[in-house]
C-alpha positions as CSV (number, residue, x, y, z in Angstrom):
1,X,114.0,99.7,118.9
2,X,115.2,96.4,120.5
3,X,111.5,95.5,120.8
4,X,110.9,95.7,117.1
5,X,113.7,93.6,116.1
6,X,112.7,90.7,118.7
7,X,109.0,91.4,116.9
8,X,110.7,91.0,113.7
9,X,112.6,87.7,114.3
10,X,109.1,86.1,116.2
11,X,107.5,87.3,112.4
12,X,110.1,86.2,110.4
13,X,110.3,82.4,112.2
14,X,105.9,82.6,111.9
15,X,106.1,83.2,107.7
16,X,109.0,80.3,108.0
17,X,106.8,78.0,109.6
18,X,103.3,79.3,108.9
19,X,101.7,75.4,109.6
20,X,101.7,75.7,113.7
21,X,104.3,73.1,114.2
22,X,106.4,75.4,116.3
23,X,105.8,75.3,120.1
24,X,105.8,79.0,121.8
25,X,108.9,77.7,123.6
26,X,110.8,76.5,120.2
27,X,109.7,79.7,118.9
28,X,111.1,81.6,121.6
29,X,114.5,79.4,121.4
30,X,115.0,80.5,117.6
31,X,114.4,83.8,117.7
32,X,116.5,84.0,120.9
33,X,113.9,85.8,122.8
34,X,112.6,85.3,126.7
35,X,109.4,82.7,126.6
36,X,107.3,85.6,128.1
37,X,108.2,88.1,125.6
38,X,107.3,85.6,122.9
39,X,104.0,84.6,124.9
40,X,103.1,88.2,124.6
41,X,103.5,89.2,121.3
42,X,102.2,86.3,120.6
43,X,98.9,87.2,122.4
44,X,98.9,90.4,120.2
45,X,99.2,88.7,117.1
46,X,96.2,86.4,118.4
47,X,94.4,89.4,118.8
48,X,94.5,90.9,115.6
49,X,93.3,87.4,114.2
50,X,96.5,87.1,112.3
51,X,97.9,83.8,114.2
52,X,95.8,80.2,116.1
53,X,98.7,79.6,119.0
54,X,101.7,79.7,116.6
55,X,99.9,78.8,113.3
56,X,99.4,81.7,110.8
57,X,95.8,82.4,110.2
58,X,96.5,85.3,107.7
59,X,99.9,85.4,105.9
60,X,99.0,89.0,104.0
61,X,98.2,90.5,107.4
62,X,101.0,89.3,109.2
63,X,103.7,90.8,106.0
64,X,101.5,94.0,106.9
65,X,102.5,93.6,110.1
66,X,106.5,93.1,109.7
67,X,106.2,96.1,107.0
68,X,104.8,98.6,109.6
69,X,107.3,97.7,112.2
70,X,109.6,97.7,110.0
71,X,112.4,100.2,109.6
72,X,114.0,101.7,106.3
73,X,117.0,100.2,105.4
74,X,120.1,102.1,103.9
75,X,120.3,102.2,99.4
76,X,123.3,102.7,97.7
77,X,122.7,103.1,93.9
78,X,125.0,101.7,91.2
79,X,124.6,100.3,87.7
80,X,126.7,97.6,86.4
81,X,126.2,96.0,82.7
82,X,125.2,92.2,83.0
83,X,124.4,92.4,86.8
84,X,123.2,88.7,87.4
85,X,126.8,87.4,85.5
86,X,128.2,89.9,88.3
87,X,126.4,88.9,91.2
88,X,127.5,84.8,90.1
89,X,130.8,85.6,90.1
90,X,131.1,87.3,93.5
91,X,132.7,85.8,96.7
92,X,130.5,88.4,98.5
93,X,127.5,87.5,100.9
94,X,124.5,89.0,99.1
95,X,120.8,88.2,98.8
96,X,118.7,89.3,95.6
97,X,115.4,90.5,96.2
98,X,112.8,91.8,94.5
99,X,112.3,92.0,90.7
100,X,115.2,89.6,90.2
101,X,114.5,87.2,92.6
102,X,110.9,87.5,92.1
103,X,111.9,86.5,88.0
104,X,114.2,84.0,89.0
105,X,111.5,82.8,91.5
106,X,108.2,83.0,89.9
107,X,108.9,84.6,86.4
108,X,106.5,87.6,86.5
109,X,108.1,90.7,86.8
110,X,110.9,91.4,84.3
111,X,114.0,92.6,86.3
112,X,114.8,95.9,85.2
113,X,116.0,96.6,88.7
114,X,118.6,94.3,90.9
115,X,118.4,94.8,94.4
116,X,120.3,93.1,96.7
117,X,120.6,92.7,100.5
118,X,124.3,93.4,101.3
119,X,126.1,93.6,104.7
120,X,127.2,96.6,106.1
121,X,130.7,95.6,107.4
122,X,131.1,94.1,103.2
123,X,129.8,97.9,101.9
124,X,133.0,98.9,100.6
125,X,134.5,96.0,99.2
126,X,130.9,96.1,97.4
127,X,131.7,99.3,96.2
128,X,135.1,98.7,95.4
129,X,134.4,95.9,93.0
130,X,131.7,97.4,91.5
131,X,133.7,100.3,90.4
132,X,136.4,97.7,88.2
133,X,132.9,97.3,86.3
134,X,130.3,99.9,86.6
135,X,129.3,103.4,88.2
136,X,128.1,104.9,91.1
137,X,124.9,106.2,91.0
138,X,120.9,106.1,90.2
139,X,120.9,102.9,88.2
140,X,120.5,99.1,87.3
141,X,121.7,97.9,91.3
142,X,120.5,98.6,94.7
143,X,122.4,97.3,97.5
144,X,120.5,97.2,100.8
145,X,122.2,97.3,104.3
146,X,120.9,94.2,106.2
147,X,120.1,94.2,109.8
148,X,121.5,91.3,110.9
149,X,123.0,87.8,109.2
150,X,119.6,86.0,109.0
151,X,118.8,87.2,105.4
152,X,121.8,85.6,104.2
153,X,121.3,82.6,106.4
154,X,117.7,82.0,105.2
155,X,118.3,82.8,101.5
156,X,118.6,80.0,98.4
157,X,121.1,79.6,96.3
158,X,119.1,78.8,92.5
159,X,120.8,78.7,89.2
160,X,124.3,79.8,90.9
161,X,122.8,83.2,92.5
162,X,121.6,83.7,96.0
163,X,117.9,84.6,96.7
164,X,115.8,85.9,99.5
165,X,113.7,83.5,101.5
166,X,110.5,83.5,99.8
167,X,108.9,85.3,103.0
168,X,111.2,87.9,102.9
169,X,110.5,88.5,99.1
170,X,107.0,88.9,100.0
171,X,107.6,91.2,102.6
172,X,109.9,93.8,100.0
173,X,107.4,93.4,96.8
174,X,104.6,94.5,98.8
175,X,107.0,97.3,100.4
176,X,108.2,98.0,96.8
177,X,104.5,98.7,95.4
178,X,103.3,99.3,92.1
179,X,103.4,96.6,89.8
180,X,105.9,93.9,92.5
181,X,102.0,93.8,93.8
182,X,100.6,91.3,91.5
183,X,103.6,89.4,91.6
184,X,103.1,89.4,95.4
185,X,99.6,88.8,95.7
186,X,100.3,85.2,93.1
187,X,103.7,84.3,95.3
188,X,101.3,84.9,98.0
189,X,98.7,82.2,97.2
190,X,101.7,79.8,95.3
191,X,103.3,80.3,98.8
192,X,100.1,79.6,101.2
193,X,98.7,76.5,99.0
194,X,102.2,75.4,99.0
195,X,102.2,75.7,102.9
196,X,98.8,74.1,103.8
197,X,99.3,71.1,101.6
């Protein structure tokens, strides 16, 4: 388990810095992981074709590797009338993903569905201030336990929300499927034309 979330951070820091500028050592530093262990999965990764020493060769294979190391995370269902006026006003840490942030992003997918990364120690003061406003249950909102802080640390604050790094919204379209793939496979290029010029 502890290996995956080292592989995880080295992945995460790569689709940060896809241009090669990062030496194995910096790389190593960041994601607070021994130079050899970072030496080695970065090896594997040159393996597979997906990376050049730390520059990323191939951005969609690397997101297809995060997603299969990747663990599920823990969903709590809610809905909540006017959620983006309710996720403004919060003095919560929270990250939208997904179809919102992918709308607020890139304008593609309508957001039917608000899905939020949430920390775990904040889950019931979440739920608690949902409930002066909404319902518990299969609707509108998805809160996500994070694993770990760097999903808030990495995330953009636009028009007064907070939203995913645009890595990390790559990595949950293309986990969410279905129609989030178009969306992902134009954020993709926007993102890798974005990154080589």
């Amino acid at each position: 388990m502890m290996r995956n979330i080292k592989n995880l951070k080295i992945i995460k820091i790569l689709l940060n810095n896809p241009d090669g500028s990062l030496t194995k050592y910096k790389l190593s530093k960041i994601s607070n992981t021994s130079i050899a262990w970072t030496i080695q999965f970065l090896r594997k990764l040159e393996n597979e074709g997906i990376i050049e020493k730390t520059k990323v060769i191939d951005v969609n294979k690397l997101i297809d590797y995060y997603i299969k190391i990747d663990k599920k995370y823990e969903q709590y269902y809610f809905h909540i009338s006017n959620p983006l006026d309710f996720f403004k006003t919060t003095n919560l840490d929270y990250a939208l993903t997904t179809y919102a942030a992918e709308n607020i992003i890139n304008h593609h997918l309508f957001p039917h569905k608000f899905q939020a990364y949430i920390s775990k120690e904040d889950y019931v003061k979440w739920k608690d201030l949902i409930l002066t406003k909404g319902l518990i249950g299969n609707g509108n909102v998805v809160l996500i336990i994070s694993k770990g802080k760097d999903v808030f640390k990495e995330s953009n604050k636009i028009n007064e929300l907070k939203v995913v790094s645009i890595p990390q919204l790559l990595i949950d379209l293309k986990k969410e499927g279905g129609v989030c793939i178009e969306a992902y496979n134009i954020l993709l290029n926007k993102y890798v034309r974005q990154k080589r010029n």
